[in-house]
Structure formats: C-alpha cells, structure tokens
C-alpha positions, 0 to 999 in steps of 0.5 A, spaced: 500 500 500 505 504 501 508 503 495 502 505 491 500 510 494 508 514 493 507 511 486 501 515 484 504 521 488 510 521 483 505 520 477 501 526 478 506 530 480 509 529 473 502 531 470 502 536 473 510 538 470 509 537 463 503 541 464 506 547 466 511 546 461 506 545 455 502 552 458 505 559 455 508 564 459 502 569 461 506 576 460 505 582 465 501 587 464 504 593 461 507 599 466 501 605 465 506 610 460 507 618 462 504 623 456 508 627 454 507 634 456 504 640 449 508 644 445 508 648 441 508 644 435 502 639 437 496 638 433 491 643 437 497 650 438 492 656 438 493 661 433 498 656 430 494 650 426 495 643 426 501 641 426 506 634 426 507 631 433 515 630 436 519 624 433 521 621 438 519 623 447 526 624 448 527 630 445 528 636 449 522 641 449 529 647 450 531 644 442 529 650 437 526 649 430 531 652 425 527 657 421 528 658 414 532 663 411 529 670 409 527 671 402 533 675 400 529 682 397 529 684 390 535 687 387 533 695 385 531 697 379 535 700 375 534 709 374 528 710 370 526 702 369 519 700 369 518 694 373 512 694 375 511 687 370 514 683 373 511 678 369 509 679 362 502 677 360 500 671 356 502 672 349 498 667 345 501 665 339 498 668 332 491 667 330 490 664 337 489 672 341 481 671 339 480 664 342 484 666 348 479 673 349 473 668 348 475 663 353 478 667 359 473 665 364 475 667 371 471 667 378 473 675 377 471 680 373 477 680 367 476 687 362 478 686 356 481 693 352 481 695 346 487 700 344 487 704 337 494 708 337 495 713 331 502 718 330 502 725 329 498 725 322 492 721 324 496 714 321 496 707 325 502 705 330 504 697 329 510 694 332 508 695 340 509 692 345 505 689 352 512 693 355 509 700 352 502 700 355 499 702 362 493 701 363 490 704 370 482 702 373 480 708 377 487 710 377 490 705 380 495 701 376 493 693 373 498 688 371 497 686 364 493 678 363 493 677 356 496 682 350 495 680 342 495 683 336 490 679 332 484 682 328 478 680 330 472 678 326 467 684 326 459 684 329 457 691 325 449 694 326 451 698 321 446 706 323 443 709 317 440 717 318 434 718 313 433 725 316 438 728 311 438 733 307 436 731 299 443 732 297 446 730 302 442 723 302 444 723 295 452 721 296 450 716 302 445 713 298 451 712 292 456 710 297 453 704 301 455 699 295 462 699 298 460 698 305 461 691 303 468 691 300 470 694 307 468 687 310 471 680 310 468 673 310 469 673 317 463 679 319 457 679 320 452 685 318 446 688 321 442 694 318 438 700 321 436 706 319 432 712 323 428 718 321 422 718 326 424 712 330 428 706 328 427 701 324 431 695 323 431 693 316 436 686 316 431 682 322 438 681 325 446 678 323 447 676 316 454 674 313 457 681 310 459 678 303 452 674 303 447 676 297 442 679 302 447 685 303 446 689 298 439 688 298 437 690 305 442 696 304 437 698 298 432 698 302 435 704 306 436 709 301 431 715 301 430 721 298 431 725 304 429 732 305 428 739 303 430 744 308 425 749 307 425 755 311 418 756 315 416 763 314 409 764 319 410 772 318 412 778 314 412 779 307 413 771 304 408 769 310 402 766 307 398 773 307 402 779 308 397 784 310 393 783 316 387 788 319 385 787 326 389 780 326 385 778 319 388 778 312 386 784 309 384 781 302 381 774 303 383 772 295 391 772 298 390 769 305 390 761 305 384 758 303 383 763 299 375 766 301 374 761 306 378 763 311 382 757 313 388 757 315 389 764 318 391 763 323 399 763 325 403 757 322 406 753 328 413 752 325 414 744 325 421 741 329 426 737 327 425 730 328 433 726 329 431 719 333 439 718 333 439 716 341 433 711 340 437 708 333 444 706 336 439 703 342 436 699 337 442 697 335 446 695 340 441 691 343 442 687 337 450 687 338 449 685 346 447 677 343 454 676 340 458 672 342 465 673 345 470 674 341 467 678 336 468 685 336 463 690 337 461 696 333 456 700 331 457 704 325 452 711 324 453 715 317 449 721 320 450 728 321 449 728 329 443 731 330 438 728 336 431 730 337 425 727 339 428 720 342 425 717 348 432 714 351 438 719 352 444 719 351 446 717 358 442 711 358 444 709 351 452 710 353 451 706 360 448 701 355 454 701 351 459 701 356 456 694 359 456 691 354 463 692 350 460 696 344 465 702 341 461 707 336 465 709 330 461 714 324 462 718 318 460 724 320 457 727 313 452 734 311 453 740 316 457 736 320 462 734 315 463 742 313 470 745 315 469 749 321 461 748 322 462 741 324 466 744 330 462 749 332 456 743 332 458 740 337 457 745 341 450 745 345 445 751 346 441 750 352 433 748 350 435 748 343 437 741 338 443 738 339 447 739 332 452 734 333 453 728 338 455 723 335 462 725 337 461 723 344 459 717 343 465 715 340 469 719 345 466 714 350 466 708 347 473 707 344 471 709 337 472 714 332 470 718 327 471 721 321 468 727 316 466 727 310 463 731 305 465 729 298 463 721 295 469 719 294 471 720 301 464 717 304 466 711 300 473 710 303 472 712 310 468 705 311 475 701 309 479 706 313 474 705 320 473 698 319 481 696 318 482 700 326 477 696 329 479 690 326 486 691 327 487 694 334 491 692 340 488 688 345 490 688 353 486 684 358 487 685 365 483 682 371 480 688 375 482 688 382 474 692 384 468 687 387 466 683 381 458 686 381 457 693 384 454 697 379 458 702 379 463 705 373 470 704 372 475 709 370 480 706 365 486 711 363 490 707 357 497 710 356 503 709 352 510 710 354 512 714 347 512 722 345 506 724 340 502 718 340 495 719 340 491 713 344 484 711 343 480 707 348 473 707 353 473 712 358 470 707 362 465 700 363 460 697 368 460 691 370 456 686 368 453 679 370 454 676 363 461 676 364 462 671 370 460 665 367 
C-alpha cells in the first residue's frame, strides 16, 4: 500500500510538470506610460494650426526649430526702369489672341481693352509692345493678363440717318455699295436706319459678303429732305397784310375766301431719333458672342431730337456691354469749321452734333466727310482700326458686381502718340460665367 500510494504521488506530480511546461508564459501587464507634456508644435497650438507631433519623447522641449532663411529682397531697379511687370502677360501665339479673349473665364471680373494708337498725322502705330502700355482702373495701376495683336472678326449694326438733307442723302445713298468691300468673310452685318424712330431693316446678323447685303442696304436709301425755311410772318408769310389780326384781302390769305388757315403757322421741329437708333442697335450687338468685336457704325450728321432714351442711358448701355461707336460724320457736320462749332450745345435748343461723344466714350472714332469719294473710303479706313487694334486684358482688382463705373486711363510710354480707348465700363453679370 505504501508503495502505491508514493507511486501515484510521483505520477501526478509529473502531470502536473509537463503541464506547466506545455502552458505559455502569461506576460505582465504593461507599466501605465507618462504623456508627454504640449508644445508648441502639437496638433491643437492656438493661433498656430495643426501641426506634426515630436519624433521621438526624448527630445528636449529647450531644442529650437531652425527657421528658414529670409527671402533675400529684390535687387533695385535700375534709374528710370519700369518694373512694375514683373511678369509679362500671356502672349498667345498668332491667330490664337481671339480664342484666348473668348475663353478667359475667371471667378473675377477680367476687362478686356481695346487700344487704337495713331502718330502725329492721324496714321496707325504697329510694332508695340505689352512693355509700352499702362493701363490704370480708377487710377490705380493693373498688371497686364493677356496682350495680342490679332484682328478680330467684326459684329457691325451698321446706323443709317434718313433725316438728311436731299443732297446730302444723295452721296450716302451712292456710297453704301462699298460698305461691303470694307468687310471680310469673317463679319457679320446688321442694318438700321432712323428718321422718326428706328427701324431695323436686316431682322438681325447676316454674313457681310452674303447676297442679302446689298439688298437690305437698298432698302435704306431715301430721298431725304428739303430744308425749307418756315416763314409764319412778314412779307413771304402766307398773307402779308393783316387788319385787326385778319388778312386784309381774303383772295391772298390761305384758303383763299374761306378763311382757313389764318391763323399763325406753328413752325414744325426737327425730328433726329439718333439716341433711340444706336439703342436699337446695340441691343442687337449685346447677343454676340465673345470674341467678336463690337461696333456700331452711324453715317449721320449728329443731330438728336425727339428720342425717348438719352444719351446717358444709351452710353451706360454701351459701356456694359463692350460696344465702341465709330461714324462718318457727313452734311453740316462734315463742313470745315461748322462741324466744330456743332458740337457745341445751346441750352433748350437741338443738339447739332453728338455723335462725337459717343465715340469719345466708347473707344471709337470718327471721321468727316463731305465729298463721295471720301464717304466711300472712310468705311475701309474705320473698319481696318477696329479690326486691327491692340488688345490688353487685365483682371480688375474692384468687387466683381457693384454697379458702379470704372475709370480706365490707357497710356503709352512714347512722345506724340495719340491713344484711343473707353473712358470707362460697368460691370456686368454676363461676364462671370
């Protein structure tokens, strides 16, 4: 029995050994760690951001973060040297100006320029360059985004006054077949004419060189009028001799025995609706597309009587819109000397000529003429400078819609230029797209 008992003892116990050595080992718990304390390059630093935490716990809080060097500041410029563009503008090859303008879309508002320039004898300025233009927007200066050369195809609402004198009326009506030789391929026309109220005569854009063209120009042509002088007293009135307010022999009175028309002539006014045709006009031009160049061309002597719209409302229109104004002015406005004076408005009278000012505000120009011939080569001259004109883009630094007017001032770094440009534009929405 003593055996068996220390036999089974000894048995058990060897369980137990191999037991404990076929059982892992249960490691410790871990230690709880200290944190490390915040510095100034953690995650959540106030006032600094997030930012990356430290490599490694054992580096001291006393080590200092090396700082990057200074920008080392700009070398001065040399005396008299302009630097203001740092950069230069986006310069877009040839042919490629055109599309550039179209698709330069932007969160802000871009303004685009276009500058005629012409020497002391009137004639155009070729050869320049982004480094000789200085454009300022309400007389602060604006860097240059796009600067090219390219001709731009032509959208023309072409403003034909029928309120000229007969004679006058004449040389227009003989000139407008050149009209269409002055235009490529690449325009399009549209055609309106004004006496007692606009009319538009085309229903909308054509091609410049389709067959319709001299057809809507033939529709245009008027006799015109006769400038007679009106006479209601005196000897060339229509009763000469009057007795207590009637006509002393009722054989020479009009109306002759019946007595009808006794009474003093009402002298009829003038009617030149010129503000309300260049309305019309550029209400036409404000649905073409970008990239075309906007331009509304009167062959008129510049009076304005009886229209509805003013010249403020319509030059706030064109302004918004990126239309210029160019003209032949032709008639009494066309006449050495006269045509200055006609600019020249005498209150609670008709204005004799202000188709001057519209081109003044809008970029365009004008040209007088009196004889055919050089009614017929003004439409070349003015359509080669508002196809051929320098065209500068630069992004407006003023709040992308406030309705407010913007001065701009285009000025070149040479003596004896002459520079053409808007006095200004409002902005629109249909340019944020």
């Amino acid at each position: 029995m003593a055996l068996a008992a220390l036999l089974s003892s000894g048995l058990i116990s060897g369980r137990v050994a191999f037991a404990q050595q076929q059982q892992p080992t249960v490691p410790d718990a871990p230690a709880p760690q200290k944190h490390p304390p915040l510095t100034g390059d953690g995650p959540i630093t106030p006032g600094i951001g997030a930012g990356d935490l430290p490599s490694s716990s054992s580096s001291s809080s006393s080590e200092q973060v090396p700082q990057q060097p200074a920008p080392s500041s700009a070398p001065p410029s040399s005396q008299g040297k302009d630097t203001f563009q740092a950069a230069p503008p986006e310069m877009p090859a040839a042919g490629e100006g055109v599309k550039k303008t179209a698709d330069f879309i932007v969160n802000v508002n871009f303004v685009e320029v276009p500058v005629t320039v012409k020497d002391a004898k009137g004639k155009l300025v070729a050869g320049l360059t982004f480094r000789d233009f200085k454009v300022f927007e309400n007389e602060i200066r604006e860097p240059l985004r796009l600067f090219t050369v390219d001709p731009f195809p032509l959208s023309v609402a072409f403003v034909i006054d029928q309120s000229l004198t007969s004679d006058v009326m004449a040389k227009v009506n003989n000139s407008l077949g050149a009209i269409q030789g002055a235009l490529t391929p690449y325009d399009e026309v549209a055609v309106f004419s004004y006496n007692n109220g606009a009319q538009n005569r085309s229903g909308g854009f054509t091609g410049a060189q389709s067959a319709r063209v001299p057809y809507v120009l033939s529709m245009t042509k008027a006799a015109g009028e006769d400038m007679l002088v009106p006479v209601n007293s005196g000897p060339l009135a229509g009763c000469s001799i009057h007795v207590n307010g009637a006509c002393a022999d009722p054989n020479i009175q009009p109306g002759r025995s019946t007595g009808s028309g006794t009474a003093p002539m009402t002298i009829p006014k003038e009617i030149h609706t010129l503000n309300d045709a260049i309305l019309a006009a550029a209400k036409e031009l404000s649905s073409r597309p970008k990239g075309r160049r906007r331009v509304i061309y009167v062959i008129s002597d510049g009076k304005e009587y009886g229209s509805k719209a003013t010249y403020k409302e319509v030059v706030r229109y064109l302004q918004t819109n990126q239309i210029g104004v160019y003209g032949t002015a032709v008639g009494d406005s066309a006449r050495w000397g006269e045509g200055f004076i006609s600019r020249v408005h005498i209150p609670f009278t008709m204005y004799d000529n202000i188709l001057n000012k519209y081109t003044l505000e809008t970029g365009g120009t004008l040209d007088s003429e009196a004889s055919l011939n050089g009614i017929e080569k003004s439409y070349a001259k003015i359509a080669e400078e508002a196809r051929t004109q320098y065209t500068l883009g630069y992004l407006s630094h003023q709040p992308v819609i406030d309705g407010k007017f913007r001065k701009i001032d285009v000025r070149v770094d040479r003596p004896g230029l002459e520079v053409i440009a808007k006095h200004g534009y409002y902005p629109s929405a249909k340019d944020l797209q």
